[in-house]
N, C-alpha and C positions, 0 to 999 in steps of 0.2 A: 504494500500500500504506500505510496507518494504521499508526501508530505502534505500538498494541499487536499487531497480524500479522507487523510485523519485528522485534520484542522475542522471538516465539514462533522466528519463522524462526533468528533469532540461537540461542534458545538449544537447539534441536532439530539445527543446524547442528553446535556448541559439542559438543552429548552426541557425538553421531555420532563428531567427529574426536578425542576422550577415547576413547571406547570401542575404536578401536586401539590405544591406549596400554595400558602394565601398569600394573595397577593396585597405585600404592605403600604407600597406608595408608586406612584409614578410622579417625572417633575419633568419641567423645562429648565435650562441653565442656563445662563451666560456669563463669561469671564472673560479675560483681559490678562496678558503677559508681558513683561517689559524681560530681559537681556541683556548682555552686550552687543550696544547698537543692533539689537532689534524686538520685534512686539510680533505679539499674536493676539486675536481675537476668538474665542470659540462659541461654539452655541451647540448642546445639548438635548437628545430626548431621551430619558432613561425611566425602564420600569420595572421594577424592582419585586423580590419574595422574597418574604422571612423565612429563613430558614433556622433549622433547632428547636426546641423547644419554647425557649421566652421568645422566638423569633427578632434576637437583637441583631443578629448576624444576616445581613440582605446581600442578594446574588441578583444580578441586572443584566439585561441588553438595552445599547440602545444606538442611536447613531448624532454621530459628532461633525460639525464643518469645522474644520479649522483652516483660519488664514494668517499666515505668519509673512511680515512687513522685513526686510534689511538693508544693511548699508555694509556694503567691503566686507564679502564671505566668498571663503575660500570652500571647496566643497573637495571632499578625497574621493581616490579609487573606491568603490562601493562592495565589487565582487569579492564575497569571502575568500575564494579560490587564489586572491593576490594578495589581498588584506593578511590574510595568516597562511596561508595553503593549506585551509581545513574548510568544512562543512559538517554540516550537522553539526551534534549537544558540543563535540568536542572546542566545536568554535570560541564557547565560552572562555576557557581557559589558554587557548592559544593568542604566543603574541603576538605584534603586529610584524608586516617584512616591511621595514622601511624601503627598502628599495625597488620594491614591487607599487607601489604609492604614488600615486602621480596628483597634481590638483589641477583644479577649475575654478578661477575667481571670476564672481561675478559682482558688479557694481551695486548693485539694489533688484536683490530676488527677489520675489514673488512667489508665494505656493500658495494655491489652495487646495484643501483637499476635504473629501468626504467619506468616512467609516463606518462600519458596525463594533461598537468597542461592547466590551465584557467589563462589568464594573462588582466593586464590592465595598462593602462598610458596614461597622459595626458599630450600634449604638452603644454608647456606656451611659447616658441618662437623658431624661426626658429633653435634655439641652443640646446635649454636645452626642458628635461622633466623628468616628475616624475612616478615612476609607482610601481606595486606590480603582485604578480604570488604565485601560490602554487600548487600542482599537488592533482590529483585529483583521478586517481587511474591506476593502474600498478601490476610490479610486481618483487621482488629483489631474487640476490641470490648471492653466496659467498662460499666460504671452509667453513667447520666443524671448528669451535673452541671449547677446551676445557676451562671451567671457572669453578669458586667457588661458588655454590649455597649456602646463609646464610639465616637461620632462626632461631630466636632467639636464634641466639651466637654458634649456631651448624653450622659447615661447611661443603661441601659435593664435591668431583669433579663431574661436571656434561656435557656432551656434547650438544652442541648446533647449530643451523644455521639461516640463518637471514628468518625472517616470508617472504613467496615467498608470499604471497596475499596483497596487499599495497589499502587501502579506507580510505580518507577520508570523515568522520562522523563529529562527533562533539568533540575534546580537547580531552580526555581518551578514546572515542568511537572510536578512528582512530583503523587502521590498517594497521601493517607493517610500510614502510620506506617513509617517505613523507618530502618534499623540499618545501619550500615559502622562497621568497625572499621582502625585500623593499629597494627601490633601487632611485638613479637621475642618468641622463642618460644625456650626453654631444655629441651633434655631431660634430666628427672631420671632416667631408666632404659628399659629397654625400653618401656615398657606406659604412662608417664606422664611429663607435662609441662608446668610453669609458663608463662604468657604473660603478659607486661604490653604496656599500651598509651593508645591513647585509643579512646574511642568518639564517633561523633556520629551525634544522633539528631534527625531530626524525626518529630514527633508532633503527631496532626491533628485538631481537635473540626470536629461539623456543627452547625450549629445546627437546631434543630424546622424554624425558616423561615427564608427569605433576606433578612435581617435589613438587609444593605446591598445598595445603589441606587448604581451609582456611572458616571455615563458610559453608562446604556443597559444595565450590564453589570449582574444579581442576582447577590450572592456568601455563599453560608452557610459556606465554608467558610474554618481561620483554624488557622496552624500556629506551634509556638514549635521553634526550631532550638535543639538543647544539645549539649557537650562534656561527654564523662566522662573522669576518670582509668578505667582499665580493669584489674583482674586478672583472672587464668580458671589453670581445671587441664583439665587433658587426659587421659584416658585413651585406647589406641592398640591397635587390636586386630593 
């Protein structure tokens, strides 16, 4: 079985054993991320089951737009295969091959992108809770940017646009534009609710052609990883 047939089996499993569950809440979200030199905007629909017995513990789908704004990002080789020369779980702990590494500056990217993320959170009192979410696969798109493709000390104008096919896999094995948040969650009243946190994002250009040769391997594509401070408000139906 290929990895995206048990990403599908996983989350068709997931709905299944949720939909015995009562169902505890559904919300709309919106937040807001600031970085170095740069911001993201999201906006949320997630619907949630208690799960356990007190039902403090909630299990979610839902889907996420995220658009992230910059200034001077440099974006790396993407493909595990050069990133570490591993795939699959092992990826996690393999390091990087600097010299399989090439970049792609662009002046003021642009991503948007659209997910089905998998979210979780645990109440600890009628106020407060804690949780985490990351999307799970989708699909982005964006204008054509023109960047600087660099390979050892050689520079090249190259075109590019954001990878439209978004999987999460495993750490380098991902694809395209993928959003996780970890977050605590404060409730201002029935119906609404502050969240702060961080966000991290990667976000992924293709280029026109396969720009780098590296080891037998062609690679177009090339991702920058970012942290955000996170706020969001919550409405709670």
């Amino acid at each position: 079985m290929n990895k995206l047939s048990l990403l599908i089996v996983v989350l068709f499993v997931s709905t299944g054993l949720l939909a015995q569950q009562k169902r505890t809440a559904s919300l709309l979200d919106l937040g807001a991320g600031i970085g170095n030199n740069q911001q993201l905007i999201s906006a949320s629909w997630i619907h949630y089951w208690g799960i356990a017995k007190n039902r403090n513990l909630k299990l979610g789908i839902g889907t996420r737009f995220t658009s992230s704004l910059a200034t001077d990002k440099f974006y790396e080789t993407a493909d595990a295969r050069l990133t570490s020369g591993k795939t699959g779980p092992g990826v996690l702990f393999a390091e990087n091959i600097s010299a399989n590494i090439d970049s792609f500056f662009v002046g003021k990217p642009q991503i948007n992108a659209l997910n089905i993320s998998f979210n979780s959170e645990y109440q600890f009192s009628s106020k407060w809770s804690a949780g985490l979410n990351i999307d799970l696969i989708g699909f982005s798109f964006g204008t054509q940017k023109t960047g600087i493709y660099s390979h050892n000390g050689a520079n090249s104008l190259v075109q590019a646009k954001p990878t439209v096919f978004n999987l999460l896999l495993i750490s380098d094995n991902d694809l395209g534009s993928l959003n996780s948040e970890l977050f605590i969650r404060y409730k201002l009243n029935k119906k609404w609710s502050i969240r702060a946190g961080t966000s991290f994002l990667f976000n992924e250009y293709k280029t026109n052609t396969k720009v780098q040769v590296q080891n037998g391997i062609e690679n177009d594509r090339f991702r920058h990883k970012s942290l955000y401070g996170l706020i969001a408000f919550s409405y709670h139906f």
